[in-house]
C-alpha positions in Angstrom: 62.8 -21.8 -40.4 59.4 -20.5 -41.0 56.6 -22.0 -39.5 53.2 -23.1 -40.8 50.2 -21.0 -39.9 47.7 -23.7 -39.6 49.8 -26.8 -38.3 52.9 -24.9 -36.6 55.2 -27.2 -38.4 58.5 -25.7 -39.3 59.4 -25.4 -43.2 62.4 -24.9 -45.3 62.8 -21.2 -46.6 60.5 -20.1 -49.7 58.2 -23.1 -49.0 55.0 -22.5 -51.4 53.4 -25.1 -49.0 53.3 -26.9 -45.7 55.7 -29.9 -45.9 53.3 -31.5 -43.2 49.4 -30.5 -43.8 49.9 -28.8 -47.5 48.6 -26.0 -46.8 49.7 -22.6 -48.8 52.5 -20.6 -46.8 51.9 -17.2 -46.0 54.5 -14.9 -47.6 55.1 -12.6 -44.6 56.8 -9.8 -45.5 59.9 -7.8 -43.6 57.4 -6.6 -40.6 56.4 -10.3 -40.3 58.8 -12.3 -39.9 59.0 -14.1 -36.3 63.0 -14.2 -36.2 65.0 -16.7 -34.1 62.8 -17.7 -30.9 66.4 -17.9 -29.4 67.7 -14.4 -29.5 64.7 -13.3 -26.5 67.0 -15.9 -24.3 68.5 -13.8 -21.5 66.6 -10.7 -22.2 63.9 -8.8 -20.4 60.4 -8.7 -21.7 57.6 -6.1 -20.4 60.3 -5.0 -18.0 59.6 -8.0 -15.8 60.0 -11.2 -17.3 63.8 -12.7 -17.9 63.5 -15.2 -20.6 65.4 -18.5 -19.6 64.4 -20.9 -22.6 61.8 -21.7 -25.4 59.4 -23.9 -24.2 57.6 -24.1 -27.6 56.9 -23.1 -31.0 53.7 -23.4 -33.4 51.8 -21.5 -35.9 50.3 -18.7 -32.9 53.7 -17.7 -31.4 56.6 -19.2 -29.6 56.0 -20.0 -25.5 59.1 -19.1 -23.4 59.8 -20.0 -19.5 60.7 -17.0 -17.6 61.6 -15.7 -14.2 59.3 -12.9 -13.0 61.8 -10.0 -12.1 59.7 -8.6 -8.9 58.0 -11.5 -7.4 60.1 -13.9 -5.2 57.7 -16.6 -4.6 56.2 -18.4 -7.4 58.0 -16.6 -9.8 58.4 -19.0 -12.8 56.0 -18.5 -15.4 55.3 -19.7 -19.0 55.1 -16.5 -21.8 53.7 -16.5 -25.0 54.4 -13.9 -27.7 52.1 -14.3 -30.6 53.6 -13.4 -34.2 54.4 -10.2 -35.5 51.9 -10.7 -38.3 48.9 -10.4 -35.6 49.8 -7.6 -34.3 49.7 -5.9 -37.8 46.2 -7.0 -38.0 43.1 -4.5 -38.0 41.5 -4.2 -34.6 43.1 -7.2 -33.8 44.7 -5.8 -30.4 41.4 -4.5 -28.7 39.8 -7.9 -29.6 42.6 -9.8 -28.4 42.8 -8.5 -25.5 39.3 -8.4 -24.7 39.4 -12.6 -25.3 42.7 -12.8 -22.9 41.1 -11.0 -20.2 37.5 -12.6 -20.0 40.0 -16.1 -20.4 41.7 -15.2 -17.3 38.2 -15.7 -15.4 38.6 -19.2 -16.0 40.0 -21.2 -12.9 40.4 -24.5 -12.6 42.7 -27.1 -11.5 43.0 -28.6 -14.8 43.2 -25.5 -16.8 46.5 -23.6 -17.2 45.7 -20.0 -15.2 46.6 -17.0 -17.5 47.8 -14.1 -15.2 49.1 -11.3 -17.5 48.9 -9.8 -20.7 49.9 -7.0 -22.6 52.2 -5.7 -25.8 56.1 -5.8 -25.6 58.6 -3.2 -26.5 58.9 -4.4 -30.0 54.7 -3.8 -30.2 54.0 -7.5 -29.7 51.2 -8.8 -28.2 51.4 -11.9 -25.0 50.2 -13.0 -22.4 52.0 -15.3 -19.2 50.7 -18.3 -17.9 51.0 -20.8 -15.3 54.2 -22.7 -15.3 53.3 -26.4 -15.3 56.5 -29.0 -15.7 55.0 -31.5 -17.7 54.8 -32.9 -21.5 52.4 -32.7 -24.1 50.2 -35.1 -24.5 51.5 -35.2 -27.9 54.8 -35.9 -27.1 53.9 -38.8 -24.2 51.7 -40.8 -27.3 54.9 -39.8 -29.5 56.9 -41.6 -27.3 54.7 -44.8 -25.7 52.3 -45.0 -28.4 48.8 -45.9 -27.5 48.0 -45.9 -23.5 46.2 -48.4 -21.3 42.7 -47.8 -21.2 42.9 -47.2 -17.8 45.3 -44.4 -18.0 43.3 -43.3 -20.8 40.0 -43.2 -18.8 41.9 -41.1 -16.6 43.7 -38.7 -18.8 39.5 -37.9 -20.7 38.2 -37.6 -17.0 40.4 -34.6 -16.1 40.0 -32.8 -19.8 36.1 -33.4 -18.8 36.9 -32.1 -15.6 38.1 -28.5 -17.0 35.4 -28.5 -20.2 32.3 -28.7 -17.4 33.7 -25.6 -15.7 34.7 -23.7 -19.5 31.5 -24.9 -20.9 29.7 -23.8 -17.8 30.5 -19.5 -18.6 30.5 -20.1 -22.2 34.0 -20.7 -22.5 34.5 -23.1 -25.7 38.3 -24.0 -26.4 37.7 -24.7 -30.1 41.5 -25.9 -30.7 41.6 -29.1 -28.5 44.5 -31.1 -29.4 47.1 -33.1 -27.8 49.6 -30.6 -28.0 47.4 -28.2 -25.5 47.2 -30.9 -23.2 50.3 -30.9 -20.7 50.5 -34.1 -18.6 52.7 -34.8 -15.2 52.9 -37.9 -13.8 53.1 -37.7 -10.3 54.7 -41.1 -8.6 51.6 -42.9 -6.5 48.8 -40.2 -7.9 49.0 -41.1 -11.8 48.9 -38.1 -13.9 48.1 -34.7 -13.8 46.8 -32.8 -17.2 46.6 -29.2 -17.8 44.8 -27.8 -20.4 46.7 -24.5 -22.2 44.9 -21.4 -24.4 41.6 -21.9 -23.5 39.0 -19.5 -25.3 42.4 -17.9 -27.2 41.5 -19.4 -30.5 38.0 -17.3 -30.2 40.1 -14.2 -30.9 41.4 -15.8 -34.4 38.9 -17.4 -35.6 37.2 -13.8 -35.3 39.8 -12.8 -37.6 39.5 -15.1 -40.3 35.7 -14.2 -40.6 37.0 -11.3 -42.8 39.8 -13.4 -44.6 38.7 -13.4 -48.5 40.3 -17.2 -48.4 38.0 -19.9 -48.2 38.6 -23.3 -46.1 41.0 -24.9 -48.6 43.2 -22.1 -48.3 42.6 -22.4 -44.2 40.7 -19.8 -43.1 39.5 -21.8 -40.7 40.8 -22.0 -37.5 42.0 -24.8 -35.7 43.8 -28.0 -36.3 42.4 -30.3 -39.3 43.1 -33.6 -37.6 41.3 -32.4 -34.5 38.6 -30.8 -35.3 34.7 -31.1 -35.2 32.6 -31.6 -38.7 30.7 -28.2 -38.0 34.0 -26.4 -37.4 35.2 -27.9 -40.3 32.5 -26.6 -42.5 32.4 -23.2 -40.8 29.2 -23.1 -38.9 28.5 -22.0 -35.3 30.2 -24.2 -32.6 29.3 -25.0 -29.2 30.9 -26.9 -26.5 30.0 -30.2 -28.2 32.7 -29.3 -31.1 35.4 -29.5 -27.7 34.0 -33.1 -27.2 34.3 -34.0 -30.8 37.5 -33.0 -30.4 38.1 -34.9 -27.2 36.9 -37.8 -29.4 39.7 -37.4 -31.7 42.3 -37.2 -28.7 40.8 -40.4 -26.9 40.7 -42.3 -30.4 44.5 -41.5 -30.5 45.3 -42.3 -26.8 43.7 -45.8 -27.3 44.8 -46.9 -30.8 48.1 -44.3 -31.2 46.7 -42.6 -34.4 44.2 -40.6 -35.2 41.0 -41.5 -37.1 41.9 -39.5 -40.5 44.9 -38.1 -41.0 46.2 -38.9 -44.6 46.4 -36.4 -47.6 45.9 -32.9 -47.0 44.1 -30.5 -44.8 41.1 -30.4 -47.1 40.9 -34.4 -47.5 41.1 -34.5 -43.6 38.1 -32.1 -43.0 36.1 -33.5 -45.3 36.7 -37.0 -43.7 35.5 -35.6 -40.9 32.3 -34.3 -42.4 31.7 -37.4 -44.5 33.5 -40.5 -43.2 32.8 -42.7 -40.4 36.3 -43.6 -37.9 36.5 -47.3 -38.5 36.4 -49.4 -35.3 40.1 -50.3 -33.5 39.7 -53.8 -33.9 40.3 -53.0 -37.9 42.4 -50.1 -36.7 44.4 -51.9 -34.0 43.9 -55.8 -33.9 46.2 -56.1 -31.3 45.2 -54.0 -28.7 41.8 -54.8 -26.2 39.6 -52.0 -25.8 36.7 -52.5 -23.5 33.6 -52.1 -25.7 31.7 -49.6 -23.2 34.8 -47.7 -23.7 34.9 -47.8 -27.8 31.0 -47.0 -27.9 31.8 -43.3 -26.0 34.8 -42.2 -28.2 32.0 -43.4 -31.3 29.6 -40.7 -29.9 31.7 -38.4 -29.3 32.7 -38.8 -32.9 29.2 -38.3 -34.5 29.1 -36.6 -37.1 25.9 -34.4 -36.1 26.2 -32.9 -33.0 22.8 -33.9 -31.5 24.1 -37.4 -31.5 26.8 -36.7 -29.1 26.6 -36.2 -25.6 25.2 -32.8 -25.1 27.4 -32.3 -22.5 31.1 -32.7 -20.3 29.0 -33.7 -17.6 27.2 -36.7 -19.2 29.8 -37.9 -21.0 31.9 -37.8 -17.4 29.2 -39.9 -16.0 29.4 -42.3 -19.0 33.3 -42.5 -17.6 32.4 -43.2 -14.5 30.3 -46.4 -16.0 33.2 -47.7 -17.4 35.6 -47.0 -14.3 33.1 -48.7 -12.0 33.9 -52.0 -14.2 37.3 -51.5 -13.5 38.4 -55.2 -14.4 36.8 -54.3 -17.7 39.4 -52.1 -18.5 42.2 -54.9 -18.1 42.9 -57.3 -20.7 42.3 -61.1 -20.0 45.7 -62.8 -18.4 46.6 -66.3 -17.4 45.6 -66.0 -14.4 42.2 -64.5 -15.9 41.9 -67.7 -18.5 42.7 -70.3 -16.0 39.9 -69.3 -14.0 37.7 -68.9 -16.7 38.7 -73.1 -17.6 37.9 -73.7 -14.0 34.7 -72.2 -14.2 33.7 -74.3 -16.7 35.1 -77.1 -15.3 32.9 -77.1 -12.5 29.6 -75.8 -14.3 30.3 -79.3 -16.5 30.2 -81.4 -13.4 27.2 -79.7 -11.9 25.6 -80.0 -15.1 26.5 -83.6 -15.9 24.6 -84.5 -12.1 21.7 -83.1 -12.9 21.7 -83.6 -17.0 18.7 -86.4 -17.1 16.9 -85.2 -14.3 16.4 -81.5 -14.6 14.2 -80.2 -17.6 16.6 -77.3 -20.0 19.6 -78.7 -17.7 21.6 -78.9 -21.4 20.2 -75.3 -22.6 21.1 -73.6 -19.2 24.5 -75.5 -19.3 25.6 -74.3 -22.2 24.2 -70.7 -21.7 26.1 -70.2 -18.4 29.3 -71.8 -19.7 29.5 -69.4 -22.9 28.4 -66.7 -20.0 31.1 -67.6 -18.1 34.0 -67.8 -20.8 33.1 -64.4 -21.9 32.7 -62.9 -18.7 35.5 -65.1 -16.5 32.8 -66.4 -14.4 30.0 -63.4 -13.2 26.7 -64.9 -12.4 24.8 -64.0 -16.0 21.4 -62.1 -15.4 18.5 -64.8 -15.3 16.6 -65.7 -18.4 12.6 -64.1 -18.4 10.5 -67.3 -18.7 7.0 -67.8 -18.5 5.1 -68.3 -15.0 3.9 -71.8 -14.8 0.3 -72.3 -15.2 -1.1 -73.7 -11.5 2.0 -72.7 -9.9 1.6 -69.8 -7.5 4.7 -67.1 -7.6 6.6 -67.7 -4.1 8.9 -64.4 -4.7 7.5 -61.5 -3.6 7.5 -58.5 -5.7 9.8 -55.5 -4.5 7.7 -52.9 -4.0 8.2 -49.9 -6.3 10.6 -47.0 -5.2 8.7 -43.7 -5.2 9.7 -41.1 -7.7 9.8 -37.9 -5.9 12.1 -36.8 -3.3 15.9 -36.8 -3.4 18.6 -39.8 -4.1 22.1 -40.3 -2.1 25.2 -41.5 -3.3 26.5 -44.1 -1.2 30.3 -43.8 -2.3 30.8 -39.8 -2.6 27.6 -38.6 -0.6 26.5 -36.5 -3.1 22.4 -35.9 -3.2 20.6 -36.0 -6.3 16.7 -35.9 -7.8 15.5 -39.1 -9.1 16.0 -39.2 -13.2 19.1 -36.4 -13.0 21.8 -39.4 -13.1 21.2 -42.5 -15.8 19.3 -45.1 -14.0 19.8 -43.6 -10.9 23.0 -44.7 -10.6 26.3 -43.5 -9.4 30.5 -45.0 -9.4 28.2 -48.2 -10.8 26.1 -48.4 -7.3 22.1 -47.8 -7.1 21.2 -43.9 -5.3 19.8 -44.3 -2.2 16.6 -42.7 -1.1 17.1 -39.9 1.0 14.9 -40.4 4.4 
């Protein structure tokens, strides 16, 4: 069955367009035409790699695990062979290569490694990758629907993780999507993710510079539902179109759909350029999302990118806010409730012994106990009132911390300059001056 350029969704035979994102179907002719993934299995590629299944299939190839022939350690390895159709394109090879081998630079724990590349007997271009045993992203939301926020929190941390280090050599992914995001979840140390085909989408979006279609008919690449307003429209992207995207992917994670995702590819990018995500209280009433939590996947999702973030890093240590607050991230029990009733309980008592003979006592009641059952009983912050005139200040001032030197993390050591973290604060703990 052929599949879609843009989405990678498989269509019946003749298909004018894409059953799933409508967009036109290329009508590939004899030289183009991908075949049946399945005929590779229990063949040799390159001369190296015996092909043991089909790991995958979208619009850019088909991914294959295979056994590495010569190596005996460490010799399972994911392959993808990209469409004939691209390897019919003009200059496509050199520039394609070029993209694979400056990509294989990129190392990081949280980024699938590419290790080889090259053109197969049949004149096909691909290129091998780690082998990592875990599901798409996609398929995990597929099959829990939306995730705690939590495991959410963690799941963004680790895509940060790999972006800083991309971002940091000019590396932008520009196809960010649940799909290239494998997950593992290890039993005690909660999941691993792997990001795959980082900087490969560079190398087609080159190519469809000099496509005579226009975005309706998809010359832009990427995919619609993930992708950031400036891609959408065509322009120059940096690595704040990779957090858009990560917007898109946390939106899902927390609510299990995306923020626009009816009609077609056109109506999708354009909601992107023009319409605001609605909040997941209308999306998802039943679900609790911590509102520091729904206030970054909002800036992510700005529309102009000098709203967002401007970078992995920040938008990490905006994580790292949330995370400190960890019982912000869990949804009020019983146990949470009762505690909140006994809370007020007691404020009620201490206010009714002191009701006549303490001046406010009723305001400052009923400010701590509305304090209380929104918080489940944290001390609120006090109230600024005026000094008393004739009354001298008995508290003395804290003297003012100087604002040169260096600043010390308490929990992971690290040493920073005063003003390089927000509020010179780190894992929700004040920096300590360095002596």
């Amino acid at each position: 069955m052929p599949a879609c350029s843009k989405c990678g969704a498989s269509n019946t035979e003749g298909a004018a367009t894409c059953a799933s994102c409508s967009e036109p179907m290329d009508d590939p002719g004899p030289k183009d035409r991908a075949g049946d993934p399945g005929d590779l299995l229990g063949r040799v590629v390159n001369g190296k790699y015996e092909v043991l299944e089909v790991l995958g299939e979208g619009g850019m190839g088909v991914v294959y695990k295979v056994r590495h022939l010569i190596l005996q350690n460490k010799n399972f390895f994911a392959l993808k062979i990209l469409r004939p159709r691209y390897s019919t394109l003009s200059n496509f090879h050199q520039r394609f290569l070029r993209e694979v081998e400056i990509a294989m630079d990129l190392t990081h724990e949280n980024i699938i490694q590419i290790r080889d590349f090259g053109v197969t007997e049949q004149n096909l271009l691909f290129y091998t990758m780690d082998y990592f045993p875990g599901r798409s992203l996609k398929k995990v939301i597929e099959s829990e629907g939306a995730l705690r926020p939590e495991r959410a929190v963690g799941i963004a941390r680790q895509i940060l993780l790999a972006l800083v280090e991309a971002h940091k050599i000019g590396v932008v992914h520009r196809d960010l999507k649940p799909d290239n995001v494998l997950i593992e979840a290890a039993p005690g140390r909660g999941d691993r993710v792997r990001i795959l085909d980082f900087g490969i989408a560079k190398v087609m979006e080159a190519e469809g510079e000099n496509d005579e279609r226009n975005l309706t008919r998809g010359a832009v690449i990427g995919t619609p539902k993930y992708m950031s307003p400036e891609q959408a429209a065509g322009e120059k992207i940096d690595g704040r179109s990779d957090l858009y995207s990560l917007g898109v992917i946390l939106y899902e994670i927390l609510s299990g759909r995306v923020p626009f995702s009816g009609g077609t590819a056109r109506s999708i990018l354009l909601s992107h350029l023009t319409v605001n995500p609605r909040s997941f209280k209308d999306v998802r009433p039943d679900i609790k999302i911590p509102h520091r939590l729904e206030d970054i996947v909002h800036r992510l999702l700005e529309k102009e990118r000098e709203a967002r973030p401007a970078t992995a890093a920040q938008v990490l240590s905006l994580l790292d806010g949330v995370s400190a607050g960890k019982r912000s991230l869990r949804a009020a029990g019983p146990g949470r409730i009762a505690a909140r009733g006994l809370v007020a309980v007691f404020l009620g008592v201490v206010a009714a012994a002191a009701w006549i003979q303490i001046p406010g006592a009723r305001e400052a009641f009923e400010r701590l106990t509305v304090h209380a059952l929104e918080t489940g009983g944290s001390a609120p912050a006090p109230a600024p009132t005026e000094p008393s005139i004739g009354v001298r200040e008995e508290t003395p001032s804290r003297p003012a911390r100087p604002r040169s030197g260096k600043l010390r993390c308490g929990v992971c050591g690290v040493v920073y300059a005063y003003g390089e973290k927000v509020g010179d604060m780190c894992h929700g703990e004040p920096l300590d001056p360095v002596e």
